[in-house]
Structures are given as C-alpha cells and as structure tokens.
TORMAR-146173 format. One record per residue: x, y, z of N, C-alpha, C in turn; residue in three letters; residue number from 1. Coordinates in Angstrom, 1 decimal, padded with zeros to 4 digits. Example, Ala and Ser with C-alpha at 12.3 -4.5 7.8 and 13.67 -1.06 7.14 Angstrom:
013.2 -005.7 007.8 012.3 -004.5 007.8 013.2 -003.3 007.8 Ala 1
012.8 -002.2 007.1 013.7 -001.1 007.1 012.9 000.0 007.9 Ser 2
END
This chain:
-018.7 003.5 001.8 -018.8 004.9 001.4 -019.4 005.6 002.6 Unk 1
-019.2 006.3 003.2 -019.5 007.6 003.9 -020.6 008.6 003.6 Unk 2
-021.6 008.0 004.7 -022.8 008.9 004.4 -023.0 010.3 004.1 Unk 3
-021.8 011.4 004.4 -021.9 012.5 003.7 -021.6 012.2 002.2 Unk 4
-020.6 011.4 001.8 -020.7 011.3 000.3 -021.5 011.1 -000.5 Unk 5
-022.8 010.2 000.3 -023.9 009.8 -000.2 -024.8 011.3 000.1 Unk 6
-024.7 012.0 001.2 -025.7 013.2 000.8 -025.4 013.5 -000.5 Unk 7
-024.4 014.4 -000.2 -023.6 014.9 -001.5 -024.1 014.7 -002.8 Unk 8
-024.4 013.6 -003.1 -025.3 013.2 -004.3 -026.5 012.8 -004.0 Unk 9
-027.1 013.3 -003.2 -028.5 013.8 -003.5 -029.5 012.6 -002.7 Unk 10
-029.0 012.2 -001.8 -029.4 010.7 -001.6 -030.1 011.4 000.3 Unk 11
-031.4 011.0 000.4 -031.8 011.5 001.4 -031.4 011.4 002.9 Unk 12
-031.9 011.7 003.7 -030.9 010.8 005.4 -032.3 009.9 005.5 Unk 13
-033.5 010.3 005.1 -034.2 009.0 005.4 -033.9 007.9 005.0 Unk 14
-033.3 007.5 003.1 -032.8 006.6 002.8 -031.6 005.8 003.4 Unk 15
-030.9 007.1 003.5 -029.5 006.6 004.7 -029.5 005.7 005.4 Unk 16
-030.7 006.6 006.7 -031.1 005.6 007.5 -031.6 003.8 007.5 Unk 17
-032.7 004.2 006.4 -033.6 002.6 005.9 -032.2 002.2 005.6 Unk 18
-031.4 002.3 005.0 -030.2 001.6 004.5 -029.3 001.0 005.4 Unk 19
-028.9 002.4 006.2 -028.3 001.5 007.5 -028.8 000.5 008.3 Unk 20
-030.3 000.6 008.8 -030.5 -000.1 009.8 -031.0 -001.3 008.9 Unk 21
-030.8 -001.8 007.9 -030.9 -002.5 007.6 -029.9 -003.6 006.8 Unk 22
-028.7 -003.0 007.3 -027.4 -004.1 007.2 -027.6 -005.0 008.2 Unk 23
-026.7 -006.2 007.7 -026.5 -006.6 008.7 -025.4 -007.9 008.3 Unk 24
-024.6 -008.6 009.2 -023.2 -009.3 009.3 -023.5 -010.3 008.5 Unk 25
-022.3 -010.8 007.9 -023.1 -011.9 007.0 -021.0 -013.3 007.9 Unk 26
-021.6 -014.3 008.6 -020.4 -014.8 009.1 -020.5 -016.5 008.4 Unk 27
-019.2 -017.0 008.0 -019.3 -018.5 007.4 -019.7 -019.2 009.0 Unk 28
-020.6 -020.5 008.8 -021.4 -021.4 010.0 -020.2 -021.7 010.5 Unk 29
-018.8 -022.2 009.7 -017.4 -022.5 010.4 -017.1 -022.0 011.4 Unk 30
-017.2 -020.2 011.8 -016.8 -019.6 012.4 -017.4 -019.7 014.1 Unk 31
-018.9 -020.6 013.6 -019.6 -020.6 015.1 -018.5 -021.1 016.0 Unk 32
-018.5 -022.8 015.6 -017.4 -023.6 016.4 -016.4 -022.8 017.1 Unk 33
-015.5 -022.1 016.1 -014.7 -021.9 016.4 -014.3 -020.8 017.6 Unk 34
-015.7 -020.1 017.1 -015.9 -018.6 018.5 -016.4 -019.7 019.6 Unk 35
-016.6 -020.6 019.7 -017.3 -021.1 020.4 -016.4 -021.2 022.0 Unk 36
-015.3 -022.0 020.6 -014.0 -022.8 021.5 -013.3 -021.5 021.9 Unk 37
-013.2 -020.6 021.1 -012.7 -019.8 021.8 -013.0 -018.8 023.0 Unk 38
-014.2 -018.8 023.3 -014.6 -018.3 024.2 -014.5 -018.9 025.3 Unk 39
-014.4 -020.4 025.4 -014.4 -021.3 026.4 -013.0 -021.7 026.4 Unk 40
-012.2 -021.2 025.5 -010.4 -021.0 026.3 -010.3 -019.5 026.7 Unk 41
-011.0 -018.5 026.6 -010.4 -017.2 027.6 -010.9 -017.3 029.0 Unk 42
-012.6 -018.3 029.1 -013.1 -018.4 030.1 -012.0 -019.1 030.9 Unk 43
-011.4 -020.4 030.4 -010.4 -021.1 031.3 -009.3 -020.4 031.4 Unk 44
-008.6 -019.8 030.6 -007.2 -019.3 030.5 -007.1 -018.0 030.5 Unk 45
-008.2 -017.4 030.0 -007.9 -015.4 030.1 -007.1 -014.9 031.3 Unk 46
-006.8 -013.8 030.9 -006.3 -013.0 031.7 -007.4 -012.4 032.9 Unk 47
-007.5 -011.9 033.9 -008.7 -011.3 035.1 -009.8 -011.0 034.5 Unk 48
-009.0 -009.7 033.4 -010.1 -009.0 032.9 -011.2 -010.4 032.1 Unk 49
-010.0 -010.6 031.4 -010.8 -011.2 029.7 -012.0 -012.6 030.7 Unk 50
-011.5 -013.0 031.6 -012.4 -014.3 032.3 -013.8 -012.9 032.7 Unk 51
-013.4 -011.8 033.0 -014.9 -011.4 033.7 -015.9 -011.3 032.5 Unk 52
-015.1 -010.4 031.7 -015.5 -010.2 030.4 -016.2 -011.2 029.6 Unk 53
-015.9 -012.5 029.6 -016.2 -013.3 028.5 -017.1 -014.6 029.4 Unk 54
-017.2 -014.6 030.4 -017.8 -015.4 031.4 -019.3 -015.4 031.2 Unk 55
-020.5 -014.5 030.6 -021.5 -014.8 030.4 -021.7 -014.6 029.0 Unk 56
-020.9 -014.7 028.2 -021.1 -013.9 026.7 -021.2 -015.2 025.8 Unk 57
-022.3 -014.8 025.1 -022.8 -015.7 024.0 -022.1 -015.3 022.8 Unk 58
-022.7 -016.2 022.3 -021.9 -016.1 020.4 -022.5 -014.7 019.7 Unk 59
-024.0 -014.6 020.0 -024.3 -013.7 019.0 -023.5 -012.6 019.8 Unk 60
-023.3 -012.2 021.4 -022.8 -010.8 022.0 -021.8 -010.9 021.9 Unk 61
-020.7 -012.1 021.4 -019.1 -012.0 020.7 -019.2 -011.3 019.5 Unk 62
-020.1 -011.5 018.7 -020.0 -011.2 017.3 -020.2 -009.9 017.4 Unk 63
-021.1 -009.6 017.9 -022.2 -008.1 018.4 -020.5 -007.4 019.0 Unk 64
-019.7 -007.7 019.3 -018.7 -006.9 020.2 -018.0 -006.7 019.4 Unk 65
-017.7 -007.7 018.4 -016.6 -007.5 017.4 -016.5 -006.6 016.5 Unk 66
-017.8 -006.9 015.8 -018.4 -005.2 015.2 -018.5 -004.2 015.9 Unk 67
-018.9 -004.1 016.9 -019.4 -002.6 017.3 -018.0 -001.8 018.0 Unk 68
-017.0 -003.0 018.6 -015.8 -002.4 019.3 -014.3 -002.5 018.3 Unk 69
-014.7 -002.6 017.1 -012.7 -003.1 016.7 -012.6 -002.2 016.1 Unk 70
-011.6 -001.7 015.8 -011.0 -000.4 015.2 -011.2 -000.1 013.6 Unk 71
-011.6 000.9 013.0 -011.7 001.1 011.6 -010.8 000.8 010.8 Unk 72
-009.1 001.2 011.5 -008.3 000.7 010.6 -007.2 000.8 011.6 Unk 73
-006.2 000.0 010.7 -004.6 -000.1 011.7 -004.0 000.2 010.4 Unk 74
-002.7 001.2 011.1 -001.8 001.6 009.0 -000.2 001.5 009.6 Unk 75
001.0 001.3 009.1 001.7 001.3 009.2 003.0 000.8 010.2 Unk 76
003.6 000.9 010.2 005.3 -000.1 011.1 004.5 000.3 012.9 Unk 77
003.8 001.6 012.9 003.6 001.3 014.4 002.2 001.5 014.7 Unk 78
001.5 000.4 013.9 000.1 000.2 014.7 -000.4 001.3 014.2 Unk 79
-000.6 002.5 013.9 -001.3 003.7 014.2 -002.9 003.5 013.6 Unk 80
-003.4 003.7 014.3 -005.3 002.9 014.4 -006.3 004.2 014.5 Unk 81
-007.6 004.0 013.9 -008.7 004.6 014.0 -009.6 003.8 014.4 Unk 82
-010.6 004.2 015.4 -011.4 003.3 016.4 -012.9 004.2 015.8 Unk 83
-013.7 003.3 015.5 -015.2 003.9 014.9 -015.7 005.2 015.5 Unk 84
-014.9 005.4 016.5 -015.9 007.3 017.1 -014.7 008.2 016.8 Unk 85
-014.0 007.7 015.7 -012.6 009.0 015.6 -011.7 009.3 016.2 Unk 86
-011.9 007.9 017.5 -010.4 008.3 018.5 -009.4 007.8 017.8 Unk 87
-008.0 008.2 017.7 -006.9 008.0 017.3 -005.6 007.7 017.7 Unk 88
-004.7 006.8 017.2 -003.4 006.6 018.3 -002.6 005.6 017.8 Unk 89
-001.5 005.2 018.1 -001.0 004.1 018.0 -000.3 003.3 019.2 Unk 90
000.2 002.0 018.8 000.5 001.4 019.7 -000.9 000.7 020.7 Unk 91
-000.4 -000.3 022.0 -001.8 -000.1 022.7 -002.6 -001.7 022.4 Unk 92
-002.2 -002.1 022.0 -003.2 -002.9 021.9 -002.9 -004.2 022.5 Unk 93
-001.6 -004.3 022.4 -000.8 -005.5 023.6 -001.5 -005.5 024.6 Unk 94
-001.9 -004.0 025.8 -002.5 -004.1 027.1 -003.4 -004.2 026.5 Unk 95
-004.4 -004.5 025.7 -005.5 -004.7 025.9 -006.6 -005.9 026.8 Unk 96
-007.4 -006.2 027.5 -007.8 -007.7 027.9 -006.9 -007.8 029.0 Unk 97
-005.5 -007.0 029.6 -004.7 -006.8 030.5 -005.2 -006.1 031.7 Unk 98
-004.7 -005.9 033.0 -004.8 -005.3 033.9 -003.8 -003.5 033.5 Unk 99
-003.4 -003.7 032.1 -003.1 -002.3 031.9 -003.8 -001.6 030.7 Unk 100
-004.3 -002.1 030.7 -005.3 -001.5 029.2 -005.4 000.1 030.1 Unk 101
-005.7 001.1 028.4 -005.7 002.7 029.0 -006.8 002.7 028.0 Unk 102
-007.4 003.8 028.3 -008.4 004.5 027.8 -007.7 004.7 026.0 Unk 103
-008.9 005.0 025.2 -009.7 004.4 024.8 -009.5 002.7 024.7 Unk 104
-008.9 002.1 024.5 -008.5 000.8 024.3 -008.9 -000.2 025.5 Unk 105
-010.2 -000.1 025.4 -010.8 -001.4 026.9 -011.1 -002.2 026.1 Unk 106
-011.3 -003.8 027.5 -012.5 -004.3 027.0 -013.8 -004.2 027.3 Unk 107
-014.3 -003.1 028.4 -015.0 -003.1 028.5 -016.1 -001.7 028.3 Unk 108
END
C-alpha cells in the first residue's frame, strides 16, 4: 500500500515512518549458498563491469542491492518497467552488467 493511501485514512507520517524503518527482508537460509556461489561465478566469469562490481561484495551488500536497485515492476510483450524512483521505459535490460548499459539501467 502506498503511503499517501495510508495518509488518506488518517494514519500519521510519524507512524508511517516507525513503520517503515522498521521493515525489514525476510530471505530462506537456502538462498545464502546459493548467492554465495553466485557471486563467486560473476567474480570468475562476469562480464568487466559485473567482475568490478561484485569483486568486494558480501552477501548481506548483494541482498542490500537487490532490494534497493530492482525495478517495481516489469508488464507486458516488451519489458516495459518501473524502477523505485519513477523512472520508466522498456526494453534495456539485456545491456545491463554490459559495457552498454544506458542510464537509468546501471550497475552501478
């Protein structure tokens, strides 16, 4: 739900806030492994970018990136995406971790 919805009904921004900053990710233990291995195949095999990128990154700053950087949504036959700050677009996401990645769509 969308914190103006929640004004809307009468619900404070202090509460808001207490509410927000007190979510937090809930991931199955399976997934450690697995980010694990995965990180330590982009380090060997990535592409330029993705090796610079993922070369000092821990599990928790993978997890930490995956929330804070993936897109709100993807809809339809061509990709067309919303990225958490309202940028918009389709397509794009193939260069991504590439030496062609375009704005908004980095990894870094």
């Amino acid at each position: 739900m969308r914190c103006t919805a929640l004004k809307d009904r009468g619900i404070s921004a202090d509460i808001i806030e207490l509410n927000a900053n007190s979510v937090y990710p809930l991931i199955h233990e399976a997934m450690l492994p697995l980010i694990a291995r995965w990180l330590k195949h982009k380090r060997l095999y990535g592409s330029t970018v993705e090796k610079v990128m993922y070369a000092d990154m821990s599990l928790i700053q993978f997890i930490h990136r995956l929330l804070e950087k993936r897109a709100a949504s993807f809809c339809g036959p061509n990709d067309r995406w919303k990225l958490l700050d309202n940028k918009t677009g389709f397509d794009g996401w193939e260069s991504v971790g590439t030496d062609n990645e375009k704005e908004p769509l980095v990894t870094m």
